[in-house]
C-alpha positions in Angstrom: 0.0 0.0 0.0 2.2 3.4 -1.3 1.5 6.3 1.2 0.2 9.4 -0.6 -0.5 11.4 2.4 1.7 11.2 5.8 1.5 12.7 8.9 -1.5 15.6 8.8 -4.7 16.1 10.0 -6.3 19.2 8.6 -9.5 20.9 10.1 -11.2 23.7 8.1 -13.8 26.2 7.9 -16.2 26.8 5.0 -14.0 26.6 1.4 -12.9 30.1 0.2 -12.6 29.6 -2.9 -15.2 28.2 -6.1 -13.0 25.8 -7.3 -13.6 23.9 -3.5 -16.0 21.8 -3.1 -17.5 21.3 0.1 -17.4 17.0 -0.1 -21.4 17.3 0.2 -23.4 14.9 -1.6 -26.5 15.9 -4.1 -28.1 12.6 -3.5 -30.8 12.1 -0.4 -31.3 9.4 1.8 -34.4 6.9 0.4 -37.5 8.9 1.2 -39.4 5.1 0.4 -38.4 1.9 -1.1 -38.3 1.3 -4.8 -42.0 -0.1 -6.1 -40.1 -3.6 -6.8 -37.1 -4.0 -5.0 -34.4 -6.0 -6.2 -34.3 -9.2 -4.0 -31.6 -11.9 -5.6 -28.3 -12.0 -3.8 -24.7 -11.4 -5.7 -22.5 -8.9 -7.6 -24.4 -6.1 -9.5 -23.2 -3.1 -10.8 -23.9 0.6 -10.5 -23.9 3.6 -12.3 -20.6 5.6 -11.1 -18.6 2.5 -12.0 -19.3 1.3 -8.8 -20.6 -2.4 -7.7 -22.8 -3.3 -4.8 -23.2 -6.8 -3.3 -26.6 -7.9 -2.3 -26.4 -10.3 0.8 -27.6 -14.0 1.2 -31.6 -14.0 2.2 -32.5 -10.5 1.2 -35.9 -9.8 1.0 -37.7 -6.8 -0.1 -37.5 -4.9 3.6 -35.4 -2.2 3.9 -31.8 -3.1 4.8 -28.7 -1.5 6.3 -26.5 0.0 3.8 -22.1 -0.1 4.5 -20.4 2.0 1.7 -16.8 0.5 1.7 -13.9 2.6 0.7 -10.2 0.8 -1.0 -7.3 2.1 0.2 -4.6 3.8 -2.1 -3.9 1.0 -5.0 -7.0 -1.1 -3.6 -9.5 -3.1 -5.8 -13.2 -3.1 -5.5 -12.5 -7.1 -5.5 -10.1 -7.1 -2.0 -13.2 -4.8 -0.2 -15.5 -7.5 -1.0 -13.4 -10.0 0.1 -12.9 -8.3 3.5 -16.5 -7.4 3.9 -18.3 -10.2 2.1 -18.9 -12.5 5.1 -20.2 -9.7 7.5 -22.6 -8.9 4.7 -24.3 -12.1 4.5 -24.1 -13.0 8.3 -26.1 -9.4 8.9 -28.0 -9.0 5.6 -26.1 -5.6 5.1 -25.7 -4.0 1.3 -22.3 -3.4 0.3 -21.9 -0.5 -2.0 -18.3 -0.4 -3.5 -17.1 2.2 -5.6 -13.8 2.5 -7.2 -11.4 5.6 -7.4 -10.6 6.8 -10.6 -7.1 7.0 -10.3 -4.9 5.3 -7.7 -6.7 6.9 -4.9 -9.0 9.2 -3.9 -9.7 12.5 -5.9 -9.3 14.9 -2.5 -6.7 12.6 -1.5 -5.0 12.8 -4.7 -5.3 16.3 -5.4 -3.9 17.4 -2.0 -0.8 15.7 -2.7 0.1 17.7 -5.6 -1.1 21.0 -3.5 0.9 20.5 -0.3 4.0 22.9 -0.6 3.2 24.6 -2.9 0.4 26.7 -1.8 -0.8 28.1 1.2 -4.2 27.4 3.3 -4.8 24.3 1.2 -8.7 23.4 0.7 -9.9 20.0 -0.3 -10.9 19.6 -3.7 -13.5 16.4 -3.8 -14.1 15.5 -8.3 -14.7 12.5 -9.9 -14.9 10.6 -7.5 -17.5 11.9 -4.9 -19.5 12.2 -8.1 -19.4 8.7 -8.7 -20.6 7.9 -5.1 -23.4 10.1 -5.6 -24.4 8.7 -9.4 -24.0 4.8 -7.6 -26.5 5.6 -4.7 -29.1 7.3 -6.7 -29.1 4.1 -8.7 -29.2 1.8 -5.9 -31.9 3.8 -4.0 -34.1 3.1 -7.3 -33.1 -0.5 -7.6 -33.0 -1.8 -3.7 -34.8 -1.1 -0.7 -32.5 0.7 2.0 -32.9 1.7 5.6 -32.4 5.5 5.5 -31.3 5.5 9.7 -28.7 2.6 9.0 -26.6 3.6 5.9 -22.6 4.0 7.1 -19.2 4.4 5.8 -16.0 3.0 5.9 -12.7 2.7 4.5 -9.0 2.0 4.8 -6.0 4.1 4.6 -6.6 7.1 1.9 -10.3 5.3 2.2 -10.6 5.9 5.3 -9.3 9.6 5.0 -11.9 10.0 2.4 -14.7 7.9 4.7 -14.2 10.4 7.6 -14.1 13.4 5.3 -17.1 12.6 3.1 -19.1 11.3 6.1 -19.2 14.0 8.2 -19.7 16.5 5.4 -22.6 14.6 5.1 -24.7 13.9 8.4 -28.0 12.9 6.6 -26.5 10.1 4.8 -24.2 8.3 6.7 -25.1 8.3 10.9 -22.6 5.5 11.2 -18.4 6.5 9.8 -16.0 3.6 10.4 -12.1 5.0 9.7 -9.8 2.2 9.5 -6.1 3.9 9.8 -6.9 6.9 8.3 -4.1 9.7 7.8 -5.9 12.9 8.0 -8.9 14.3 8.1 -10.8 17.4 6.6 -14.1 18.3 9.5 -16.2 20.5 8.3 -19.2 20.1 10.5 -18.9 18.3 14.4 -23.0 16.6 14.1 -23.3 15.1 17.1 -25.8 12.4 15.9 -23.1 10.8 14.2 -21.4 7.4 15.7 -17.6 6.9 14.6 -15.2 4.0 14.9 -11.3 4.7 14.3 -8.8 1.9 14.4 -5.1 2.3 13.8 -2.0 0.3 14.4 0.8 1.6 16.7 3.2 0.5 14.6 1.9 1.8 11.8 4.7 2.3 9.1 2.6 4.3 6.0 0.6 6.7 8.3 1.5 7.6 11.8 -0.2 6.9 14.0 -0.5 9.9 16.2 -2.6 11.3 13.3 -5.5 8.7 14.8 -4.9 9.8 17.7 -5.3 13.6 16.8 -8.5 12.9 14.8 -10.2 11.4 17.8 -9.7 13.9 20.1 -10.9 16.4 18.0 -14.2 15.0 17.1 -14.6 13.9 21.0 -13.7 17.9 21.8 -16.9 18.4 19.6 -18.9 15.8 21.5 -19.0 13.6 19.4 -19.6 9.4 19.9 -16.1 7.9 19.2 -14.9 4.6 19.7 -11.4 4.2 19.4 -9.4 1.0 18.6 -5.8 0.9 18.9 -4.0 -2.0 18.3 -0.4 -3.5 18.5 0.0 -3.2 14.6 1.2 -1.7 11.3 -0.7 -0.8 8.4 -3.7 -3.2 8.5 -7.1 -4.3 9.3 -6.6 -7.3 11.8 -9.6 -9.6 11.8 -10.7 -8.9 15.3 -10.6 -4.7 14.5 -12.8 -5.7 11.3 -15.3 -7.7 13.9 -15.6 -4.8 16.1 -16.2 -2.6 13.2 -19.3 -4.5 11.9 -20.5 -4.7 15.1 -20.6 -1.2 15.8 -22.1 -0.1 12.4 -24.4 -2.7 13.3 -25.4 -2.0 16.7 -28.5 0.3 16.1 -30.3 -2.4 14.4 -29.5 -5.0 17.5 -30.3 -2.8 20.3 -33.9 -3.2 22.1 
């Protein structure tokens, strides 16, 4: 996994500038379920150029939704691997998408900014248009729970899960950051859940930018749980357990 960002956590205020984009998504939440939901299991794909993965047993009631983020150099094919299992086991939708280029467009594009301009704003393209264009189309085609649709990612995913999901409250109430590297908080929305992992070990991105993140959104008051682990740039099984289980929580509880 090639680091493309190392070492900074960023926290802004509203973009200055037009050519910013503020990582907010055009899309709603389902305001009802499609007419004729979609109910066979397996690989389809989405407009965006994304995929989604429909779980064993689904049935035309709405379902939670987990919008799973590659790292830089990832596959669409190694997230559904990873998350596959969990899927079936909880009857959760997987929505993949795939980054145009080798990582993520804000991710990407503040790597060719950093040092050579000043007050650097995230620049969100392709990309977060793609995620939009792949929900609209699977809002029309399966029937999703609008209070259980989350996000998660790894690495530059996970810089881009935490980013995009908290720019966007209404969407996603659960964000799962899996050894993110920075982060770009726009809004603190206390009705947001978020799980960060990160290795201590962690050769690509330190550590201590975790660390920062967390305490940051807890400052807001926001719900944070936080799982370190004795580890280097990964997603252990057991951190990938407690993951699920927290996106999944609302759905369990009494």
């Amino acid at each position: 996994m090639r680091t493309v960002v190392a070492g900074l956590m960023i926290v802004l205020a509203t973009p200055s500038f037009a050519a910013t984009r503020s990582g907010r998504l055009e899309t709603p939440p389902p305001a009802a379920p499609p007419v004729t939901p979609e109910t066979r299991s397996g690989v389809v794909q989405l407009a965006g150029g994304a995929y989604a993965y429909l779980p064993k047993g689904l049935d035309p009631s709405p379902r939670p939704l987990l919008v799973a983020l590659h790292g830089a150099g990832g596959e669409p094919a190694d997230v559904l691997a990873a998350w596959r299992a969990h899927a079936d086991a909880h009857r959760v939708v997987l929505l993949i998408p795939r980054s145009v280029k080798g990582t993520w467009d804000m991710v990407e594009d503040l790597k060719s900014r950093l040092g050579a301009e000043m007050n650097v704003q995230p620049r969100f393209g392709k990309d977060l248009q793609g995620i939009d264009d792949a929900l609209a189309d699977l809002f029309a085609r399966v029937a999703i729970d609008p209070k259980q649709i989350g996000l998660v990612g790894f690495s530059d995913g996970a810089s881009y899960a935490i980013s995009v999901g908290t720019a966007n409250p209404a969407m996603f109430r659960t964000i799962m950051a899996l050894s993110p590297g920075h982060a770009f908080l726009a809004r603190f929305e206390k009705s947001q859940r978020v799980f960060v992992s990160h290795g201590e070990k962690d050769q690509i991105l330190p550590f201590a930018n975790a660390r920062a993140i967390v305490a940051r959104l807890r400052a807001r008051g926001m719900t944070v749980q936080f799982e370190p682990f004795e580890g280097r740039h990964e997603v252990p099984v057991a951190i990938r357990d407690k993951a699920i289980a927290f996106f999944v929580q609302p759905a369990s509880a009494p």
